[in-house]
SEMARLO-28242 format. One record per residue (C-alpha): chain; x negated, y, z negated. Coordinates in Angstrom, 2 decimals, padded with zeros to 5 digits. Layout:
N
chain;c1;c2;c3
A;X;Y;Z
...
This chain:
467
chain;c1;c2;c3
A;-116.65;159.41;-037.55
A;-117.77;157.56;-041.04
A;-115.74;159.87;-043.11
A;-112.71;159.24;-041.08
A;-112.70;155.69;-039.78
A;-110.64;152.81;-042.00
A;-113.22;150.37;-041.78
A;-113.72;147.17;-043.43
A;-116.33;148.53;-045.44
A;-115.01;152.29;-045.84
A;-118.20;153.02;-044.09
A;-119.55;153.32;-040.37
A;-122.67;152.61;-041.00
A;-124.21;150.68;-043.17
A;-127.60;150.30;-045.59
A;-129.28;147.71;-045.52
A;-131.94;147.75;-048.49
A;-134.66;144.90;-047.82
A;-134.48;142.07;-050.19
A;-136.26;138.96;-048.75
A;-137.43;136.88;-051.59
A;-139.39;133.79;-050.03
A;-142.22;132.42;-051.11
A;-144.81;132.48;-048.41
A;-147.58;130.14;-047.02
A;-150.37;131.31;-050.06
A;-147.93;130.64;-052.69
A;-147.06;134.86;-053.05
A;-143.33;135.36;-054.05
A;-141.81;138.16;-051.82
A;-139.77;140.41;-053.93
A;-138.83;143.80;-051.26
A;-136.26;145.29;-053.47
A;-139.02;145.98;-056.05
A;-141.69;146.36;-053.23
A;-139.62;149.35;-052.26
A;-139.48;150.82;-056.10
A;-135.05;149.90;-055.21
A;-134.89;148.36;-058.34
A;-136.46;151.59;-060.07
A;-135.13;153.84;-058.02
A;-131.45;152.71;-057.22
A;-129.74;156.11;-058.67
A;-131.44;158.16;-056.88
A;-131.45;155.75;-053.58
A;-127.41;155.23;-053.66
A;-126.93;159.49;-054.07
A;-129.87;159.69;-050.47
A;-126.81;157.30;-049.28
A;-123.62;159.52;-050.28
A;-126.02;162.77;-048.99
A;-126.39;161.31;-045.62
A;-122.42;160.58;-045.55
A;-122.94;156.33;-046.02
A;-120.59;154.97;-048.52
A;-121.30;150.57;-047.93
A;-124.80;148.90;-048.06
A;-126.03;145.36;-047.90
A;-128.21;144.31;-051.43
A;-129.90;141.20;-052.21
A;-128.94;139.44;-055.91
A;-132.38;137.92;-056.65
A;-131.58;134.34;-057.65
A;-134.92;133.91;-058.35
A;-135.26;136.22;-061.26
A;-131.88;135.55;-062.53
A;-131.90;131.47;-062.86
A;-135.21;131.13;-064.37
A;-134.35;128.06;-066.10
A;-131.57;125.72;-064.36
A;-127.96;127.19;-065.51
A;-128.98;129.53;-067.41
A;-128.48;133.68;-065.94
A;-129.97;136.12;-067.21
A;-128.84;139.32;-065.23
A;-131.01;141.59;-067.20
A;-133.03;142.61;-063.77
A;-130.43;143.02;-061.50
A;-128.05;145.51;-063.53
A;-129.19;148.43;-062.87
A;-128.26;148.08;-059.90
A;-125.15;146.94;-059.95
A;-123.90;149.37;-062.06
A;-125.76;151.98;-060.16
A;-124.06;150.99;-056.82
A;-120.29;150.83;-058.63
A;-121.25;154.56;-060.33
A;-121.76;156.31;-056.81
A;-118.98;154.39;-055.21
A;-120.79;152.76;-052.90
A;-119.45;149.18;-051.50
A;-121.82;146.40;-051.71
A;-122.13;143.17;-049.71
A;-124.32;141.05;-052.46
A;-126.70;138.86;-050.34
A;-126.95;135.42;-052.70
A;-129.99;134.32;-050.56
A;-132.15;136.19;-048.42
A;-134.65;133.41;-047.93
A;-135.57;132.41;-051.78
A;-134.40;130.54;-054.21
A;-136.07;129.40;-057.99
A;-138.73;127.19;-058.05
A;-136.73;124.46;-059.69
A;-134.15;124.63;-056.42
A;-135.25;123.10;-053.73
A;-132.94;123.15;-050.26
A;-133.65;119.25;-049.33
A;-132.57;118.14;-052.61
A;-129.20;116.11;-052.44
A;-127.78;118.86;-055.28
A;-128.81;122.31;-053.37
A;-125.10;122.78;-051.84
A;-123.76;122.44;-055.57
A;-126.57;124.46;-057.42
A;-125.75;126.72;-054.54
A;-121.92;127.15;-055.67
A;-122.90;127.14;-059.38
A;-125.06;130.36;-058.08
A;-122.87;131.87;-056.22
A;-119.74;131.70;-058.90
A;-122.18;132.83;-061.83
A;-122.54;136.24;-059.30
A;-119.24;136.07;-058.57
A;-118.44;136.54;-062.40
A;-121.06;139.22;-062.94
A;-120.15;141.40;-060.09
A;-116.59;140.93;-060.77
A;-117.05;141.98;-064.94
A;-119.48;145.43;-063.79
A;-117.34;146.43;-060.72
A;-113.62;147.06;-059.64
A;-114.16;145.89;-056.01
A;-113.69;145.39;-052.92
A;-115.95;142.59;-053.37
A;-118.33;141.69;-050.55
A;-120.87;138.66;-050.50
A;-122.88;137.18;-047.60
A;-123.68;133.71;-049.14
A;-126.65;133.10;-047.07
A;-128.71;135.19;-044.73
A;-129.57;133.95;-041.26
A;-128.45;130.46;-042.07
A;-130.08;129.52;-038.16
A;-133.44;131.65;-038.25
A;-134.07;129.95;-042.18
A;-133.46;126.62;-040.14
A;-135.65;127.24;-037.95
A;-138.50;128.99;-039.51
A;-138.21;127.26;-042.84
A;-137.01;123.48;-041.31
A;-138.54;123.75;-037.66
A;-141.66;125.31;-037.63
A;-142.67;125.47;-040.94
A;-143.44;129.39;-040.91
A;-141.35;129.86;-044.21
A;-139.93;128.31;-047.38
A;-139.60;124.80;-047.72
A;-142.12;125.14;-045.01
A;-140.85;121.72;-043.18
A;-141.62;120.65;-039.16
A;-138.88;119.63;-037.05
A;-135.99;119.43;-039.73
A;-134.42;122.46;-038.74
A;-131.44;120.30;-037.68
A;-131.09;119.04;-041.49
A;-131.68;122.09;-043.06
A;-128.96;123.95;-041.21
A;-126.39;121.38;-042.31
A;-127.67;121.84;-046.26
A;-127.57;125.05;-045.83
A;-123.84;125.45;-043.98
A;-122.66;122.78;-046.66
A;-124.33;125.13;-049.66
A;-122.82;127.94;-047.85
A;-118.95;126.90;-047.68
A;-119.39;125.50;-051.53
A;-120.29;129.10;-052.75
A;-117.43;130.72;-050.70
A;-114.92;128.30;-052.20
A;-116.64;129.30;-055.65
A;-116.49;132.47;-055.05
A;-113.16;132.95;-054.07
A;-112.26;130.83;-057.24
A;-113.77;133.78;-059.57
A;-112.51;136.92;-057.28
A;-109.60;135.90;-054.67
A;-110.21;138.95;-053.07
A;-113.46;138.74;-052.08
A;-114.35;139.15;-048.55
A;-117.58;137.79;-046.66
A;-119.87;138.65;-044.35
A;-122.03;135.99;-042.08
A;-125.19;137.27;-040.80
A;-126.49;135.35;-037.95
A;-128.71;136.21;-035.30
A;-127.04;137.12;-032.06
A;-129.50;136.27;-028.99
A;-129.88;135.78;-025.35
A;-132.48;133.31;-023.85
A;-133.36;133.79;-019.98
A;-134.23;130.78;-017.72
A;-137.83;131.29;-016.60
A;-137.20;130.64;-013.04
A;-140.50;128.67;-012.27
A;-140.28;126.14;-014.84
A;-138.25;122.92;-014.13
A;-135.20;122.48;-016.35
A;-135.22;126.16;-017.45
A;-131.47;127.36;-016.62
A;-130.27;123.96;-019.22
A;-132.93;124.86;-021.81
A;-131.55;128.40;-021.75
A;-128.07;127.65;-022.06
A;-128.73;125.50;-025.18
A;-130.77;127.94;-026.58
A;-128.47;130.45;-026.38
A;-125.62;128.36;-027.17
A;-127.19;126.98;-030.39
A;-127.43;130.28;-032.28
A;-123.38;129.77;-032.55
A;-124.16;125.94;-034.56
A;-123.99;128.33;-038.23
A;-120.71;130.12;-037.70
A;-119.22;126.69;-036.13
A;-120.09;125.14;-038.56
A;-118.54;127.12;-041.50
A;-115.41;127.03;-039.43
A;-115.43;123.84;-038.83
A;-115.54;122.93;-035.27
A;-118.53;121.73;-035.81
A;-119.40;118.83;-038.38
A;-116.27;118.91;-039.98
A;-117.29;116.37;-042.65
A;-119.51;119.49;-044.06
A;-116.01;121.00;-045.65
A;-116.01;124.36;-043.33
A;-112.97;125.69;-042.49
A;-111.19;128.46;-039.93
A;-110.67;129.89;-043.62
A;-114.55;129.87;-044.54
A;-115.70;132.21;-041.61
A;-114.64;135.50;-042.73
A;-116.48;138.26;-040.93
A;-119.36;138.22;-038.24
A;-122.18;139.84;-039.01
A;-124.24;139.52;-035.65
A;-127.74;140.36;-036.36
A;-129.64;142.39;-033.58
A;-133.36;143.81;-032.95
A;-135.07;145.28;-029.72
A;-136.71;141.39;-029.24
A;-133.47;139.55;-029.52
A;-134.01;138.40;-025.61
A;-136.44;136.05;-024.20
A;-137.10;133.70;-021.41
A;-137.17;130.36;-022.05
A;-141.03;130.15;-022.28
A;-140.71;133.18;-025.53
A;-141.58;135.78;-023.56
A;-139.66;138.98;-024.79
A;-137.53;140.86;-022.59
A;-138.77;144.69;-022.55
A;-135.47;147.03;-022.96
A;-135.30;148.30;-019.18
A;-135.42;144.14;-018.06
A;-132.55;143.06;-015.43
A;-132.35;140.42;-017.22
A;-131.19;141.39;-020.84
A;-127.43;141.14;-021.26
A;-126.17;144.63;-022.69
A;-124.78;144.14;-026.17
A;-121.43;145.48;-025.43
A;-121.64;142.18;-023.29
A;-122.88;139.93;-026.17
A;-120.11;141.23;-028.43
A;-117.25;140.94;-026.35
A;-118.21;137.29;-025.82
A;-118.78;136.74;-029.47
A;-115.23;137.97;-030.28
A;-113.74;135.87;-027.48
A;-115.10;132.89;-029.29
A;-113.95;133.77;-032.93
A;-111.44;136.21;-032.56
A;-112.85;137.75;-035.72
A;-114.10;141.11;-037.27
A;-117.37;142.04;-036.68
A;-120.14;144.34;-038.46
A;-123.12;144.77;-036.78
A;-124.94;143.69;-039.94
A;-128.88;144.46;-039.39
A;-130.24;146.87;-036.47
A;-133.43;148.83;-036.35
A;-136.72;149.50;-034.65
A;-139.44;150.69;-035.94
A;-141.84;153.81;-035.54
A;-140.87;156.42;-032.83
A;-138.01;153.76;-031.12
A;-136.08;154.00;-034.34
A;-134.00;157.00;-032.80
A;-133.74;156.02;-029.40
A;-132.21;152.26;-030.69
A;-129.51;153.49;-032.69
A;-128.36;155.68;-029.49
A;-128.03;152.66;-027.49
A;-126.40;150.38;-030.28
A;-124.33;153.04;-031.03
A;-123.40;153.39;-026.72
A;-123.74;149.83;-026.65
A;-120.79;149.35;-029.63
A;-118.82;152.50;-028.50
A;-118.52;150.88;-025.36
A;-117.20;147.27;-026.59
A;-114.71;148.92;-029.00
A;-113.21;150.77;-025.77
A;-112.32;146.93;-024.82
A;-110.97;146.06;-028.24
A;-113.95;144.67;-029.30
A;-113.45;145.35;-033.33
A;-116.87;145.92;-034.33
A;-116.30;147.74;-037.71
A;-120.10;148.94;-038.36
A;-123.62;149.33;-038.06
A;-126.32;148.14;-040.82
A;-129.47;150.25;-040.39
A;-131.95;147.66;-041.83
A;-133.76;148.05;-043.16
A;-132.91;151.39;-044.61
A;-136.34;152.13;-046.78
A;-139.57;151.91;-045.19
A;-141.00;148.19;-046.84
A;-144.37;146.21;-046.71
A;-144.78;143.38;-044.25
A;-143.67;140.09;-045.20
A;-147.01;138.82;-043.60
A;-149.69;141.28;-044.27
A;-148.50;143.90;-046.39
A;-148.36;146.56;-043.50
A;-146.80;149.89;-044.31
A;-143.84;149.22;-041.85
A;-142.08;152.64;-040.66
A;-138.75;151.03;-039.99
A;-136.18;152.82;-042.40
A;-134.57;156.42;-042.97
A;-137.10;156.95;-045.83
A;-140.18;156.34;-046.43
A;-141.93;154.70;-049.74
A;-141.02;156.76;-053.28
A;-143.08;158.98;-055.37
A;-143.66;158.50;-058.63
A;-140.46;160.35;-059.15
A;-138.45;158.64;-057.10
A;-138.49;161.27;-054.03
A;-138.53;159.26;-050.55
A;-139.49;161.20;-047.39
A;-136.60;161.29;-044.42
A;-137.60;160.18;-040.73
A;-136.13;163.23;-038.93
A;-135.19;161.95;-035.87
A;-133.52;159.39;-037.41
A;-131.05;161.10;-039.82
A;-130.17;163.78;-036.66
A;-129.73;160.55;-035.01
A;-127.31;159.38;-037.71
A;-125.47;162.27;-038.00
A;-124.65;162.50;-034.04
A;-122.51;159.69;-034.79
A;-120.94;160.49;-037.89
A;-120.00;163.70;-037.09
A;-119.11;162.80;-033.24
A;-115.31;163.44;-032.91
A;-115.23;161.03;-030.17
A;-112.06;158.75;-030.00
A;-114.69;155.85;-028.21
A;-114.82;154.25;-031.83
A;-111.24;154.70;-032.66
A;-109.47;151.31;-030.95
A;-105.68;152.42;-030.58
A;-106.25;156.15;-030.08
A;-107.06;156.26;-026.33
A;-110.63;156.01;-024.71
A;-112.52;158.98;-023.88
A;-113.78;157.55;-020.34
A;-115.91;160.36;-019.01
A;-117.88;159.88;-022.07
A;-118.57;156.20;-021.76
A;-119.18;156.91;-018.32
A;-122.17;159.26;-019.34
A;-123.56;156.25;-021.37
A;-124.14;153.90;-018.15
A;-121.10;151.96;-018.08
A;-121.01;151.54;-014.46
A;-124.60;150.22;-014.48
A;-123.62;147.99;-017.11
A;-120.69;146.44;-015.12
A;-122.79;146.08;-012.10
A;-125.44;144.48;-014.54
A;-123.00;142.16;-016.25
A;-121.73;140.69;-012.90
A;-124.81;139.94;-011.50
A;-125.96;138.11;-014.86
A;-122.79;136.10;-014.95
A;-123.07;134.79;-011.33
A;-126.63;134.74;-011.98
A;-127.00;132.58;-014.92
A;-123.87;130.17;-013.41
A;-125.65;129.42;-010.08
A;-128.63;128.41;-012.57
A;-126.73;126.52;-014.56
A;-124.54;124.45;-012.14
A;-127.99;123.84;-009.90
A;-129.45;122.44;-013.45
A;-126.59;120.20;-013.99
A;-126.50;119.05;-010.03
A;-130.79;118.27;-010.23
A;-129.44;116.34;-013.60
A;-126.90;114.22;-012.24
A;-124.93;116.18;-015.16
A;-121.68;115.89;-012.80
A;-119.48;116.28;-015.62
A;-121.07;119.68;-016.25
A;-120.99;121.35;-012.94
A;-117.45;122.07;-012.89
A;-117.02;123.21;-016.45
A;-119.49;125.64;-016.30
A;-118.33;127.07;-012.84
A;-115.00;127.82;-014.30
A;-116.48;128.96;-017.59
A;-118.44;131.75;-015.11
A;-114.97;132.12;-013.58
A;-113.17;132.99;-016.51
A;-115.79;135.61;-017.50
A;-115.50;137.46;-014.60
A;-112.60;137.46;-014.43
A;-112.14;138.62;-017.83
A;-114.52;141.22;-016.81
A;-112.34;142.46;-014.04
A;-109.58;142.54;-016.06
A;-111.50;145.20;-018.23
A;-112.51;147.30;-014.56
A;-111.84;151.20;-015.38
A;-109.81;152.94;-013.28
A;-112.26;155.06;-011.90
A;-114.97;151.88;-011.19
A;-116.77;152.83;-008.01
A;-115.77;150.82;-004.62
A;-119.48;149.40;-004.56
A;-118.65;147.51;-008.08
A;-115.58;146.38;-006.99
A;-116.38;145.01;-004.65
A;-119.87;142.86;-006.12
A;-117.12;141.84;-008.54
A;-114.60;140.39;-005.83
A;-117.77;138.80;-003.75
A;-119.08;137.11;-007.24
A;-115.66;135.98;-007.78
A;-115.30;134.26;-004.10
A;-118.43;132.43;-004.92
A;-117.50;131.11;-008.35
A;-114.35;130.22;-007.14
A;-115.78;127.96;-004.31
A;-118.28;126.91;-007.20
A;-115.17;125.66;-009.03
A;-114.01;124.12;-005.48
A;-117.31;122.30;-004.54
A;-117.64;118.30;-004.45
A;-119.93;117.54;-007.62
């Protein structure tokens, strides 16, 4: 499958090599890439990569290290790297900032968007002069978790309380600066936008929780609006600036609306297949899965249901394009330093020699080596085979979240008074099952069809009622 697909990246899947660089609460600087010997090690890292058939990874340039003083670069630490990444052929999306920046930058400042561009264009101009491209960036990870965590709750860097709402507008504004610089240095240049991708659950016994849900959910979308400008125009995004999705995804991705985590066999959880397809509806753009992992003995059984979970939304033209493992090496926690077993290989010798996870590479290989035409859009669908992965649970699962979560909603907006509301969000439930139907296999069992035609009766007269 990797060796043969044209994908955006000339790779299925992906690695991502952990390079968070915040400074935490005690003042430590995080630096992963050499807390994982990368930055010693790359050579021999980037051949693991071409041995396991993985020709694309995700790197972090360390803005930190290289803007010491303000506009001056000094790219001393970061090229071996870079040239050891263009030497095995290996396509790089260069993260600009995973979380850190140098301690004369600060993101509250009125000049962080254009120290951001002068950053990003000074990369732009050393990647472009020590490789021959394709050029990949991804400006800023996580622009909404940073928000949060850095402007809402204060758990990292700038370490503000309830300013997530400002920091998320620096941070878009700093983001569409550096693609337009950027694109100034290397035309081609393509990006990638890693964002979370979640799903909050109304907690049924607290008052208010289907509305609380619904924003929840719908404000992990503010980042990627935002760049494309639908929302806050008067930031500078553009339908130009938001290039690729890169929808980031983990086993705790879904809560309830009082945090509780959603285990993996919930009724609750919305299948990812389901979460993609509804992302593309709303961008019509690529998409690369662009982090994905568990940790100890899950790490297996996760990548065989993102990899079902994918198969399955390409067979509805869905263009998800790949799958980041992330992280790739085995790292310390950001927190405490734990020895986290999250990655294909564990921590390096003093030679450089990383022990492979097993199940994880046979894992891996499944998929590469899987002649399957389920990941091949335009080639036909292999239906037994997505049958085998659940799909008619999943449809029966799907409709009864969509009427599900629209009764909740509508009864929220009818306690509210929120008449205005009511009917919008009965036909938005409307058009996704019917969209859904539309998408019915052949062979869907009567039993499914006919949960689909009763949900759609009672959207319909949803649509239909008085407000």
């Amino acid at each position: 499958m990797g060796a043969t697909l044209p994908d955006l990246l000339g790779s299925w899947f992906i690695a991502g090599i952990e390079g968070a660089s915040q400074v935490r609460p005690d003042g430590r600087r995080l630096d992963m890439v050499a807390r994982t010997d990368h930055d010693r090690f790359a050579d021999a890292d980037y051949a693991r990569l071409r041995d396991v058939g993985i020709g694309a990874a995700r790197e972090s340039l360390r803005w930190h290290l290289v803007e010491r003083q303000p506009g001056r670069y000094d790219w001393s630490a970061e090229e071996r790297r870079v040239d050891a990444a263009a030497a095995a052929g290996i396509t790089v999306v260069w993260g600009l900032c995973h979380f850190g920046w140098p301690a004369h930058v600060h993101p509250f400042r009125p000049d962080f968007p254009d120290r951001f561009a002068a950053w990003a264009a000074a990369a732009a101009r050393f990647i472009g002069s020590r490789q021959s491209g394709p050029y990949w960036f991804a400006p800023q990870n996580e622009i909404s978790f940073l928000a949060w965590a850095g402007g809402g709750v204060g758990y990292l860097n700038p370490f503000y309380l309830d300013r997530a709402a400002e920091l998320k507008r620096q941070l878009a504004r700093a983001t569409i600066l550096a693609i337009d610089a950027i694109r100034a240095e290397l035309p081609s240049a393509r990006m990638l936008h890693p964002e979370p991708l979640i799903h909050v659950v109304a907690d049924p016994l607290v008052p208010y929780a289907p509305r609380r849900a619904a924003e929840a959910t719908e404000a992990q979308f503010e980042a990627w609006d935002m760049l494309a400008g639908r929302l806050a125009p008067e930031l500078g995004g553009s339908e130009a600036h938001l290039d690729v999705l890169g929808p980031n995804y983990y086993p705790y991705n879904q809560w309830t609306t009082e945090g509780r985590r959603l285990p993996l066999d919930s009724p609750l959880r919305v299948p990812l297949s389901g979460l993609l397809a509804a992302l593309h509806r709303r961008y019509g753009r690529p998409i690369v899965i662009a982090e994905t992992g568990a940790e100890d003995a899950a790490r297996a059984p996760w990548l065989r249901l993102v990899g079902s979970e994918v198969a399955l939304a390409r067979t509805w033209g869905v263009p998800v394009e790949g799958i980041c493992l992330y992280p790739i090496l085995n790292h310390p926690g950001w927190d405490d330093d734990r020895h986290c077993h999250n990655g294909l290989w564990d921590y390096a010798d003093a030679r450089g020699h990383r022990a492979t996870y097993r199940p994880l590479a046979d894992e891996m290989r499944r998929w590469i080596m899987d002649p399957s035409p389920n990941l091949h859009p335009g080639r036909g669908t292999d239906r037994a085979r997505v049958g085998r992965m659940g799909n008619h649970g999943r449809l029966q699962l799907a409709i009864a979240v969509i009427l599900a979560s629209t009764r909740a909603a509508v009864e929220s907006h009818r306690r509210a008074r929120e008449s205005g509301l009511v009917r919008a969000t009965a036909e938005r439930g409307l058009a996704l099952i019917d969209e859904l139907g539309a998408r019915l296999p052949d062979d869907v069992p009567a039993e499914i069809s006919r949960l689909h035609a009763a949900a759609r009766d009672e959207l319909v007269a949803l649509v239909g009622a008085p407000e």
